[in-house]
N, C-alpha and C positions, 0 to 999 in steps of 0.2 A: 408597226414600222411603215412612214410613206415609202412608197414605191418613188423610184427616181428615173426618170430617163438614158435608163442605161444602153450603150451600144452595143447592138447584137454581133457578135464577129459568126464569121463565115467558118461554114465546119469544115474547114479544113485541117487543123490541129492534130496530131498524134492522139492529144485529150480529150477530144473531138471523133475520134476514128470510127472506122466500122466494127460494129459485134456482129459475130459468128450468130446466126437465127435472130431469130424476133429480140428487140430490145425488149429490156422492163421497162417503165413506168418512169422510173428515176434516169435510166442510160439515153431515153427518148428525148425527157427535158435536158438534159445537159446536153445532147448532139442537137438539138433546138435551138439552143443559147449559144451552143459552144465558146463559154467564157471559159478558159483553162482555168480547175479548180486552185485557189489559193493553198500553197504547201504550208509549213508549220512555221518554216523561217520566215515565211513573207505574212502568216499570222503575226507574226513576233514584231517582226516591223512595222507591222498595223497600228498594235497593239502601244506601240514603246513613240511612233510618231503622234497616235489621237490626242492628247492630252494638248499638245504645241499646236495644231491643226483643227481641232474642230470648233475651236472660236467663230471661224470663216467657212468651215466647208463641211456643214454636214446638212443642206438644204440647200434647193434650188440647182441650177444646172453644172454647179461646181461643190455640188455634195461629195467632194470626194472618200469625205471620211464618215458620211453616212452608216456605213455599213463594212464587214470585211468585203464582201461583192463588190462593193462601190468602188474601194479603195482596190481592189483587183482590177474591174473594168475599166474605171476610167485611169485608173495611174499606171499599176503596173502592165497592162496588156497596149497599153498607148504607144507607138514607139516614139511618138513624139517629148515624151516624157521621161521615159525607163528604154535602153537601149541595152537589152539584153546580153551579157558580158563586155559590157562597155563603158566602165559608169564615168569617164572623164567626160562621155558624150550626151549622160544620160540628162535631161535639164532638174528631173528633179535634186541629183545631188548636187548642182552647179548651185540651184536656188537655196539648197540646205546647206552650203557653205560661203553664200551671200554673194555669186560670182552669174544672176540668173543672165539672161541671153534676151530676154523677152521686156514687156513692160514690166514685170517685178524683179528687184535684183537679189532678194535673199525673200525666205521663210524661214519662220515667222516673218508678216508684217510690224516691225517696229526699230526699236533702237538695238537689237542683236540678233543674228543669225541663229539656228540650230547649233552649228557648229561651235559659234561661242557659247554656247548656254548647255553645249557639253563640254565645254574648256571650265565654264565656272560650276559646273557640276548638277545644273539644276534641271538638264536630262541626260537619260540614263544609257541610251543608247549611243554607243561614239558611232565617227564619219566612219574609222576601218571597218566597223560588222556591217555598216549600209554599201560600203563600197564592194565587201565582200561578197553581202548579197546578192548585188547588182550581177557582178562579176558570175557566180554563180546560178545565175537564172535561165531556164532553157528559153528558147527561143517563143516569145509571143505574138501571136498573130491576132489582126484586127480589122475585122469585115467595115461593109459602108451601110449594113442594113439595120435600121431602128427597127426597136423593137415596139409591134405595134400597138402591142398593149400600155405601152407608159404612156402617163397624162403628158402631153408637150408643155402645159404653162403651168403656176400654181399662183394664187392670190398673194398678195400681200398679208398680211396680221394686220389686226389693228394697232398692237406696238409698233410695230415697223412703220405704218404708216405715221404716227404719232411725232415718231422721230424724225421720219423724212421729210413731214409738214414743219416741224421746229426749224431744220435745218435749212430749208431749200425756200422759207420765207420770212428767214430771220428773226424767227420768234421763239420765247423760252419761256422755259415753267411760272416765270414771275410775272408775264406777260396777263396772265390766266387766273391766278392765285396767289393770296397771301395767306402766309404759312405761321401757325401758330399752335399754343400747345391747349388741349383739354386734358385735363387730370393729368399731366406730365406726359399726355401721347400728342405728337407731333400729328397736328391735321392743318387739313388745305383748304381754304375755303373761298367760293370764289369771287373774283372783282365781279365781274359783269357777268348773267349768265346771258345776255343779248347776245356775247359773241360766241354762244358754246363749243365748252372746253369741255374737253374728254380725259377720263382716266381709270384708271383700273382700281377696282373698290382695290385690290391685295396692294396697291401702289403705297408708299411711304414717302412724303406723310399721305394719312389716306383724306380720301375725299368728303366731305361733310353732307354732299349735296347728293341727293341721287339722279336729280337729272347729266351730271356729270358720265355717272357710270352705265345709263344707258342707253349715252350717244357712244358709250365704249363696245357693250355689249352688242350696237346695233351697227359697229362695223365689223362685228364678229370678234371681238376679244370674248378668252375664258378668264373664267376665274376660280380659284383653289375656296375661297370665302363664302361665295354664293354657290359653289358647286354647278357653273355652268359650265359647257365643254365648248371649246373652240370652234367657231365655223368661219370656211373660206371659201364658203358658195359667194356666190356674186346674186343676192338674193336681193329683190326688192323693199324691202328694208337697209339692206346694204348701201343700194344705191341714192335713196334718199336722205340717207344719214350724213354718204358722202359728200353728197351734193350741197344739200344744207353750211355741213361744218367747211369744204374747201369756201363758198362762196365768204362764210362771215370770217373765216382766216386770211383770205385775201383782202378781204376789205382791212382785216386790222392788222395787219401785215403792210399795207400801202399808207395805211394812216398813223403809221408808228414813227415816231420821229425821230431822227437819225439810221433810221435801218438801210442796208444799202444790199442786201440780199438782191432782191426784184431792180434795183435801178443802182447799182453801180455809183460810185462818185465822177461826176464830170458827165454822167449820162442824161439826158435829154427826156423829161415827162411832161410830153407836149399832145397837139394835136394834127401836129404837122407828119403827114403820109410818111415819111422819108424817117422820120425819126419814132413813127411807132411799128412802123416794118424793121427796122432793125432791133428792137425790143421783140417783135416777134418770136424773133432768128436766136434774139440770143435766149430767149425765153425756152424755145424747143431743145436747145442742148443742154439749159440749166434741169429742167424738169424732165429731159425724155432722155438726154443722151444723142440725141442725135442732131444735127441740124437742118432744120426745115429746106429745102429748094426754094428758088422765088416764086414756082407757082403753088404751092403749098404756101405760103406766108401770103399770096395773094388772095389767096382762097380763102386766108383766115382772117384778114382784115377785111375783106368786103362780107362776108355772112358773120361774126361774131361780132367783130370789135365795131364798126359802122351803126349796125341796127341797133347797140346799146350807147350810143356815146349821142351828145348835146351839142351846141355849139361854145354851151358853157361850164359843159362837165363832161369830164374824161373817165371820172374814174370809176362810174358802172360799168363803162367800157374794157378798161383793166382790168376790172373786178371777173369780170366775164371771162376775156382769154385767161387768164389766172386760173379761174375755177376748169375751164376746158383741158389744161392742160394736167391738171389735176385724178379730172376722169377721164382721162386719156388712159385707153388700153393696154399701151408702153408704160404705164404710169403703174396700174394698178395690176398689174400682171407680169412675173416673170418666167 
């Protein structure tokens, strides 16, 4: 099981307290951590929420359903969350009855709450035993000290990546491949391997080609078929696999026609300063989440986008911040 960046609270806790002589072994690590251990009921609640929950949240910095620990640390010892006999205040039941406070207004993400979907019966735990819970919970407390041992980032997957390059440069499986049957098995084979496309041999339909599967295996995808195991080193292989696939994705991603992913409709694919510094700007929030400053976008147009552009071609130049943002830090690491 990955370890997750869990937050260490301050032993101040009853749960937490001093023992009479030398600690054991076990009483040492828990006044170490002092996460108050999870009781039976808030096992139950673990238990009876995972199935709704861990679609979204069992990796990365909102792993909350990870683990019973996880779903202890970060939900219920949180009081920003669980507000310990208090549950009108707690956000988690506000969000599990679709009334959240914050940028999400219910969980599940979708077209019904928890709450309805214990109204239509398809989970098992109603709002009264969570509110009861709530209501019934001692008092949790929560230090500011990380714990030093958890990794702070973790890589991307190659699937993860796979999708977030479809989506984030307007590109789709048919882009890549045309799908067709051998002996009545659905396989993929592809248009151009100039633009390499990546997939996972276990993928359906599966891949025909094996340079396909690894430029997959060489961003670190496993596979159950080949019996490879996952890797999320950021390993020189990684890196040049990366680099390779963002650059010829971007290029066929800019040369696609009609795609409005990278350039918006009414948006401006020029040469003029003014109009590729706001493609910058908006390219930094599309790919990173965040938005660049002007001396950040100024920095990126004079050392990338400049040294690769013509006075009669732009689009190595695109090509390039495209790819940069790509192997961007923010990008490939959360």
């Amino acid at each position: 099981m990955r370890r997750f960046g869990f937050i260490v609270l301050a032993a101040v806790s009853l749960a937490c307290g001093q023992q009479d002589g030398a600690p054991s072994t076990q009483e040492a690590q828990q006044q170490a951590s002092c996460v108050p251990r999870p009781g039976s009921e808030t096992q139950r609640v673990y238990e009876a929420l995972k199935p709704h929950c861990e679609g979204c949240h069992v990796q990365g910095n909102r792993g909350y359903f990870a683990s019973l620990d996880a779903f202890q640390g970060l939900i219920v010892a949180d009081t920003r969350m669980v507000k310990a006999g208090k549950p009108d205040e707690s956000e988690l039941i506000r969000l599990l009855e679709g009334r959240g406070t914050g940028a999400f207004k219910q969980m599940p993400i979708g077209q019904k709450s928890y709450a309805q979907m214990v109204t239509d019966g398809t989970a098992r735990m109603s709002m009264a035993d969570l509110r009861a819970w709530v209501q019934a919970l001692g008092t949790q407390q929560r230090g500011g000290e990380p714990n030093a041992d958890a990794p702070r980032i973790t890589r991307l997957s190659a699937n993860q990546m796979q999708r977030a390059l479809y989506q984030q440069l307007g590109l789709v499986h048919e882009d890549f491949y045309i799908v067709g049957l051998e002996h009545n098995i659905p396989m993929a084979e592809m248009r151009d391997g100039d633009h390499l496309p990546l997939l996972s041999p276990d993928a359906l339909p599966m891949p025909r080609q094996k340079g396909t599967e690894e430029r997959y295996h060489g961003l670190g995808g496993g596979s159950t078929v080949r019996q490879i195991s996952e890797d999320r080193t950021a390993s020189p292989t990684f890196a040049l696999t990366l680099t390779q696939v963002s650059q010829r994705w971007c290029r066929r991603a800019l040369g696609k026609v009609g795609n409005t992913a990278l350039f918006p409709t009414g948006t401006a694919r020029t040469a003029n300063p003014v109009d590729v510094k706001a493609t910058l700007r908006r390219w930094s929030l599309h790919f990173l989440g965040e938005r660049f400053t002007d001396a950040q976008v100024d920095d990126l147009y004079t050392k990338v986008f400049v040294p690769l552009s013509t006075p009669t071609d732009t689009e190595p130049a695109y090509v390039g911040v495209c790819s940069y943002f790509i192997r961007h830090p923010r990008w490939i690491f959360y």
